[in-house]
N, C-alpha and C positions, 0 to 999 in steps of 0.2 A: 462590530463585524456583521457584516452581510446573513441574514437567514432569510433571503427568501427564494433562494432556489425550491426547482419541485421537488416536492413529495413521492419518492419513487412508489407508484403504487402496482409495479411488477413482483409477480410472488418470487422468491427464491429460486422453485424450481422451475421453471421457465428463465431464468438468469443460468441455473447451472446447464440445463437443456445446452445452452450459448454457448458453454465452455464444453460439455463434452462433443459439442461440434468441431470446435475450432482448435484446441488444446489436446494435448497428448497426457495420456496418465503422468507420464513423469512429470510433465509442465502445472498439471494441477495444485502441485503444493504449492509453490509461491502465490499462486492466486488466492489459494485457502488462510496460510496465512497472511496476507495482505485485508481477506477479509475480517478474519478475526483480528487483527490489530486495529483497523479504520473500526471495529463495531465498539472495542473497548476505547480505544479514543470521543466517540461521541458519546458514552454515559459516561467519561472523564470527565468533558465539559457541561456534563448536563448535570451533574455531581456538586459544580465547583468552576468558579473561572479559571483561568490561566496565571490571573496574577494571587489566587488564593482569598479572592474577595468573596460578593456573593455570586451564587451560582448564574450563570449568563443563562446556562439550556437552550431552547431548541431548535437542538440538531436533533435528525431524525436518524436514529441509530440502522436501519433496514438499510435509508437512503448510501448512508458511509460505508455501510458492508458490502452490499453492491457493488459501487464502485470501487472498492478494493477488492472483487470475487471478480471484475470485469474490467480489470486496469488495462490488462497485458492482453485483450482478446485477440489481437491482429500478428501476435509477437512469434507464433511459428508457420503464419500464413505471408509473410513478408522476405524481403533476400537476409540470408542469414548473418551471423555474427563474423562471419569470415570476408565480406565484404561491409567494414565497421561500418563506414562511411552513408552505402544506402540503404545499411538497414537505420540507421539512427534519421535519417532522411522517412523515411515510410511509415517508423514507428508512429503509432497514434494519430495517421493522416487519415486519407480519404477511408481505407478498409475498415479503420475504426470505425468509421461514422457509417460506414454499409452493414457491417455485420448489427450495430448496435440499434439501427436502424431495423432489423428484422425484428426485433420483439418491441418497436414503438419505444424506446431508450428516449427519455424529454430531451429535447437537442441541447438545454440549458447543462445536464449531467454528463453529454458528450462532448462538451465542451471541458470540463472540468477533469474529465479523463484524460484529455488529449493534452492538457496544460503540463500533466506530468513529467512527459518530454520537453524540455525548454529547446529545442529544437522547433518545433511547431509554432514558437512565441506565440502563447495563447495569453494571457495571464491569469496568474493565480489572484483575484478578486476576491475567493471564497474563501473561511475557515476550514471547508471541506479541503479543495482546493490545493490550498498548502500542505494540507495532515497530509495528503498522499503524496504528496513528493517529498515529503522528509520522513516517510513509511515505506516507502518504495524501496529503498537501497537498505533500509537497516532490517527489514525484514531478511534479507538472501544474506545482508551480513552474518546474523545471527545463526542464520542455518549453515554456514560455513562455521565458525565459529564450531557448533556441535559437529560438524565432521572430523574435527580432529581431536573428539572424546573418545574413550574406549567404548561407550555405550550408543553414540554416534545420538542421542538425543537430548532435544531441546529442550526439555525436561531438566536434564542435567548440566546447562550451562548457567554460570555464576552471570551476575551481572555485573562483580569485579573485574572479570575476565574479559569480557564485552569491551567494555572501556577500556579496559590496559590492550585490546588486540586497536584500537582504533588509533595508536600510537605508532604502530606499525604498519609504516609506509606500503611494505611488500608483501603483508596478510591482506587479502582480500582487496588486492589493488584495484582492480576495477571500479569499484563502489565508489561513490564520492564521500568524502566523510563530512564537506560543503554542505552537500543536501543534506546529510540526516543532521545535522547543525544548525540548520534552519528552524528547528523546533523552538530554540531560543528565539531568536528574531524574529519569526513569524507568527509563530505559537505562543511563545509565553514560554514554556515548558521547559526548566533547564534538563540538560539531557542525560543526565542521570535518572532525572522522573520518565523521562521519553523512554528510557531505554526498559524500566522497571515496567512500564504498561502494556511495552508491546512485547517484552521477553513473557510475559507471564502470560497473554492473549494466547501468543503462540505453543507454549507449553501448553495448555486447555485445548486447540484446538487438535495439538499431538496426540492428546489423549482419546478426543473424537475419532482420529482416522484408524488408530492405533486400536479401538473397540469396534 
C-alpha cells in the first residue's frame, strides 16, 4: 500500500480554526468523531497489518486525524440535503478544494478527501483513502445507533448491537452499509474489528467533549 502521501505538517488548531469557520456547533461532532476514529485507525496499522502479519506502519496518525476533522468542511456551505441530487453533486468539489486551500491543505490530502464522495470519481489509491470512506458512514451510523439508548451515548452502545442494527434495512437507511463494508476488501479488517476500533475511538472522544 502506498505511504507516501504528505506529511500534514498543519497544527490542529489552525485545522479546527477551518471548521469553526465553516461548520455549525451541531455539525462538529461528526467531524470530531470522524477524527478520532481515522487517528485510532492509523496506530491500528501502525500496531499491526491488516492481515495480522507484521506491522506495515507509516501512516502518520495527525495526517489521518485531519482529514477526518476536515472531511465534511464544504457539507453546510453547499445546496442542502433537500435537493439530494446537487448537493451529492458539490459535495467534496471545487469549495472543498478553496476552503482547504486557505490554510495551505497539500493538494495530494485534498485529493484524498474529495475521493470520499465516489461522486467526484477521484480514486481511492491510498490506505488513508479508503479508511475514510468506510469511516465516513459508520461513524453517523454509530451515533444513530446511541440515539435510541435511554442515555443517548456512545459510551453506551454495544458492538452486538452495532451489527445486529446493520441487518436492518430501515435503521439508519441512508448510510451505506456497501461503504462501511469496504473495510474487508479494502482494508483487510473484518468488520467486526472495524466496528470495535471505531466504536471505542468514538466513546474516548465522548468522553473529551463531554469534560
Amino acid at each position: 500500500m502506498e505511504n507516501n502521501l504528505s506529511k500534514l505538517q498543519i497544527p490542529r488548531e489552525k485545522c479546527w480554526q477551518l471548521v469553526e469557520k465553516y461548520v455549525s456547533p451541531e455539525g462538529r461532532l461528526h467531524l470530531l468523531n470522524t477524527e478520532a476514529a481515522m487517528g485510532a485507525l492509523a496506530r491500528y496499522f501502525n500496531g499491526r497489518s491488516a492481515r495480522g502479519g507484521p506491522a506495515q506502519g507509516g501512516e502518520d496518525e495527525h495526517t489521518w486525524a485531519m482529514c477526518g476533522l476536515l472531511h465534511d468542511i464544504d457539507y453546510e456551505q453547499i445546496t442542502g440535503k433537500e435537493n439530494m441530487e446537487a448537493h451529492m453533486q458539490e459535495h467534496c468539489g471545487p469549495l472543498t478544494e478553496k476552503f482547504l486551500k486557505e490554510i495551505d491543505f497539500p493538494d495530494d490530502l485534498i485529493r484524498v478527501i474529495q475521493s470520499h464522495n465516489e461522486v467526484q470519481n477521484i480514486p481511492r489509491d491510498s490506505r488513508l483513502a479508503k479508511a475514510l470512506f468506510a469511516v465516513d458512514g459508520l461513524t453517523g451510523f454509530i451515533v444513530a445507533v446511541s440515539k435510541i439508548l435511554p442515555d443517548k451515548l456512545v459510551s453506551s452502545v454495544k458492538l452486538e448491537s452495532v451489527l445486529k442494527r446493520f441487518k436492518e434495512a430501515r435503521f439508519a437507511a441512508a448510510v451505506s452499509r456497501e461503504n462501511i463494508y469496504t473495510c474487508e476488501s479494502e482494508l483487510g479488517i473484518p468488520k467486526e474489528k472495524f466496528v470495535a476500533i471505531v466504536l471505542a475511538a468514538m466513546a474516548e472522544a465522548e468522553e473529551h467533549v463531554n469534560n
